[in-house]
C-alpha positions as CSV (number, residue, x, y, z in Angstrom):
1,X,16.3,-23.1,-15.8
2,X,13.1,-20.9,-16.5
3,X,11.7,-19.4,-13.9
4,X,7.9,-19.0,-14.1
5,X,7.0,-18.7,-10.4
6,X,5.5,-15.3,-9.1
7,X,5.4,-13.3,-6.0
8,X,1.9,-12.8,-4.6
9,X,2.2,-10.7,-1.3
10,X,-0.2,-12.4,1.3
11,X,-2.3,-10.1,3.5
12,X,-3.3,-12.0,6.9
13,X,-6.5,-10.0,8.5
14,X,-8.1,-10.9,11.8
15,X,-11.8,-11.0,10.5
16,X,-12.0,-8.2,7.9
17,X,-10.1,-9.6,4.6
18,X,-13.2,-9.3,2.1
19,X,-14.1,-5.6,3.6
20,X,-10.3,-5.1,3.1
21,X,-10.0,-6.3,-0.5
22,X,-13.2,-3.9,-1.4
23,X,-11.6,-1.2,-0.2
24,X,-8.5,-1.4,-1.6
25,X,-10.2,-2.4,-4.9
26,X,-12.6,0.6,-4.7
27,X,-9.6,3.1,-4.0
28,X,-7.1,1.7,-7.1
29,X,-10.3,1.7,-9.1
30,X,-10.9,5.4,-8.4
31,X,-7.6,6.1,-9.6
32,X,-7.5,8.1,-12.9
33,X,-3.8,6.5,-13.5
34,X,-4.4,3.2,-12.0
35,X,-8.0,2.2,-12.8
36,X,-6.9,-0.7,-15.0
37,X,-6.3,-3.7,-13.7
38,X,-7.6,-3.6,-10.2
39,X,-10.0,-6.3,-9.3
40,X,-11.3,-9.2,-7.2
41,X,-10.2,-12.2,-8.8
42,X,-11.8,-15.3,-5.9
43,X,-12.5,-15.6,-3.3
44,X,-13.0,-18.9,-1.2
45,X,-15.1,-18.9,2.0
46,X,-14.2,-21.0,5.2
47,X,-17.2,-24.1,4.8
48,X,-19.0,-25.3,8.2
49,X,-16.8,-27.3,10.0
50,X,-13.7,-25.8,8.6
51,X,-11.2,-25.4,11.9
52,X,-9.1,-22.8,12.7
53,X,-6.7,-24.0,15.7
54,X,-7.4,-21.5,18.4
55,X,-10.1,-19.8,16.6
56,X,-13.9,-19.3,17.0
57,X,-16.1,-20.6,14.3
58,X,-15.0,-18.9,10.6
59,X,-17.8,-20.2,8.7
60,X,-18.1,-17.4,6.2
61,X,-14.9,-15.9,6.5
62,X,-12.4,-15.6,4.7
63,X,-9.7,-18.8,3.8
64,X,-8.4,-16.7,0.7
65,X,-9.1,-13.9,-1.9
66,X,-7.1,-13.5,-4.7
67,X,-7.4,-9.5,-5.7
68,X,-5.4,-7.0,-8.2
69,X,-4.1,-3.6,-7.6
70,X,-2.8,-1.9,-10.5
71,X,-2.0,-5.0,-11.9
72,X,-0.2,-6.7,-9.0
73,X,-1.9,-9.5,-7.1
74,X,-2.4,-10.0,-3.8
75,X,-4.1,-12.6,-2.0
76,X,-6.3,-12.4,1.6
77,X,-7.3,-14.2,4.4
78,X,-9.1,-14.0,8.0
79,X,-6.8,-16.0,10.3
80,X,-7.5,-14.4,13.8
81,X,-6.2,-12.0,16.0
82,X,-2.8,-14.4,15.6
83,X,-0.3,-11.9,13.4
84,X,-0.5,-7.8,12.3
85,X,0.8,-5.8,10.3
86,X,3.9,-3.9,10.9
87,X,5.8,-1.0,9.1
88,X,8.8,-4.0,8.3
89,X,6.7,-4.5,5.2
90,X,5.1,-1.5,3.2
91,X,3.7,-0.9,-0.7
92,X,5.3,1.8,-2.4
93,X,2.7,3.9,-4.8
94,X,4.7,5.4,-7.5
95,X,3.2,8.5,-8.0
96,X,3.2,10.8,-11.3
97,X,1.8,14.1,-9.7
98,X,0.5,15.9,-6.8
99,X,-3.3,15.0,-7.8
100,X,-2.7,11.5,-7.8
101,X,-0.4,11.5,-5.0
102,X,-3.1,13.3,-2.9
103,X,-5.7,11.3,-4.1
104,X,-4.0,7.5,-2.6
105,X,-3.1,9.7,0.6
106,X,-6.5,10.9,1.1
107,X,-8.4,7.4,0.8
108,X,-5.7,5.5,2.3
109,X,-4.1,7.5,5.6
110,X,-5.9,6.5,8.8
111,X,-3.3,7.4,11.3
112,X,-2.3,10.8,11.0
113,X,0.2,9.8,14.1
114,X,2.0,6.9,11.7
115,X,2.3,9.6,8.7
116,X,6.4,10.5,7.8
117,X,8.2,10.7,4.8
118,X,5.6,9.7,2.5
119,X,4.7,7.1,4.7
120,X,1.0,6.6,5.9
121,X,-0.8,3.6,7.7
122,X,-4.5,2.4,6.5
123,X,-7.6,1.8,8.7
124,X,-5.9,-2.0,8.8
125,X,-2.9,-1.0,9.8
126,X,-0.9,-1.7,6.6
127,X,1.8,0.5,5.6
128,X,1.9,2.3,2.6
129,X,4.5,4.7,0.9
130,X,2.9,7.3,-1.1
131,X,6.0,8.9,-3.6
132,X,6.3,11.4,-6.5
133,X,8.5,9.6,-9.2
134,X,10.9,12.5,-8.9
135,X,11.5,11.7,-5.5
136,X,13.7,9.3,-6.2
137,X,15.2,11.0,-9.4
138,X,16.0,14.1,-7.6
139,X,17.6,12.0,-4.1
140,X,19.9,10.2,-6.4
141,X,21.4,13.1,-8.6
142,X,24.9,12.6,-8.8
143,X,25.7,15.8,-7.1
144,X,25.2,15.1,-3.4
145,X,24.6,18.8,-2.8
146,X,20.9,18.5,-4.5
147,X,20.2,15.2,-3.6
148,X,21.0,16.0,0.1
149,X,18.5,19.1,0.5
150,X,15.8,16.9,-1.7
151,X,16.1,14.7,1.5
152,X,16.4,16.5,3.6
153,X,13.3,18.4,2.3
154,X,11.6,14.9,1.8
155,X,12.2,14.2,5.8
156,X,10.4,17.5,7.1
157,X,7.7,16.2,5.4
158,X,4.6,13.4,6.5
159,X,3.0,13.6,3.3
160,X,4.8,14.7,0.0
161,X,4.7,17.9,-1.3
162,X,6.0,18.0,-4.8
163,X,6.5,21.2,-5.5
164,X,8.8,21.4,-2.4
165,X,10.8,18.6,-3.5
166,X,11.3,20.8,-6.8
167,X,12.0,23.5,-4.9
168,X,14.3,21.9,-2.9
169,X,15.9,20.4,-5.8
170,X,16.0,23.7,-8.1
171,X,17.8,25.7,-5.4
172,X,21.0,27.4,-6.1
């Protein structure tokens, strides 16, 4: 059997999906290394009379959005104060350098108290993981010694500092 089906994560906002999707468009879009490829695809309104069990009227709101972030689709949709977003789920920005790296932590942390590890949390509260490529090259050398202080390194740190990870790395 062919498989042909894809994966297109689903991002459930209170009342603020097509704010969301404009932001996150505007930031990828920004990106000198991920400019390409980051767009709003839909977007489908709720219609008068449309009803939300449990929810005041969402004429105008959001019943889905279909955007692109460096090439991977997403889809959007106001639902109410029903679900939120936890750090259980997170998207992982592969990063080539400190630039870029700084840039996707600068427009995207909100929540200086959420920041570890590379980890931040946006002005939506989704959780993102902003990480140098080497990151994971360097914490999975086969000699544990290296890989161990690039962790350990990597674990002092809210967001990543490349050169320490080097550093870290490099040392004798």
């Amino acid at each position: 059997m062919t498989v042909t089906a894809s994966i297109i994560p689903c991002l459930w906002f209170d009342n603020t999906a097509q704010e969301a999707m404009n932001f996150y468009v505007s930031v990828f879009s920004g990106s000198p290394h991920h400019s390409q490829d980051s767009r709003i695809i839909s977007v489908k309104h709720y219609e008068e009379g449309m009803k939300v069990p449990g929810m005041p009227e969402m004429k105008g709101k959001v019943l889905t959005g279909i955007f692109e972030l460096a090439g991977q689709r997403f889809m959007a949709l106001d639902g109410g104060l029903v679900f939120k977003f936890s750090e259980a789920v997170s998207f992982y920005v592969e990063c080539d350098t400190q630039e870029e790296l700084d840039y996707f932590w600068g427009k995207l942390s909100a929540d200086p108290a959420a920041e570890q590890c590379g980890w931040l949390k946006d002005r939506y509260g989704l959780s993102w993981q902003i990480i140098p490529k080497v990151l994971a090259e360097y914490s999975s050398d086969p000699d544990p010694v290296k890989a161990n202080r690039v962790i350990n390194a990597m674990l002092d740190m809210k967001k990543i500092d490349i050169t320490a990870i080097e550093r870290a790395y490099q040392e004798p």
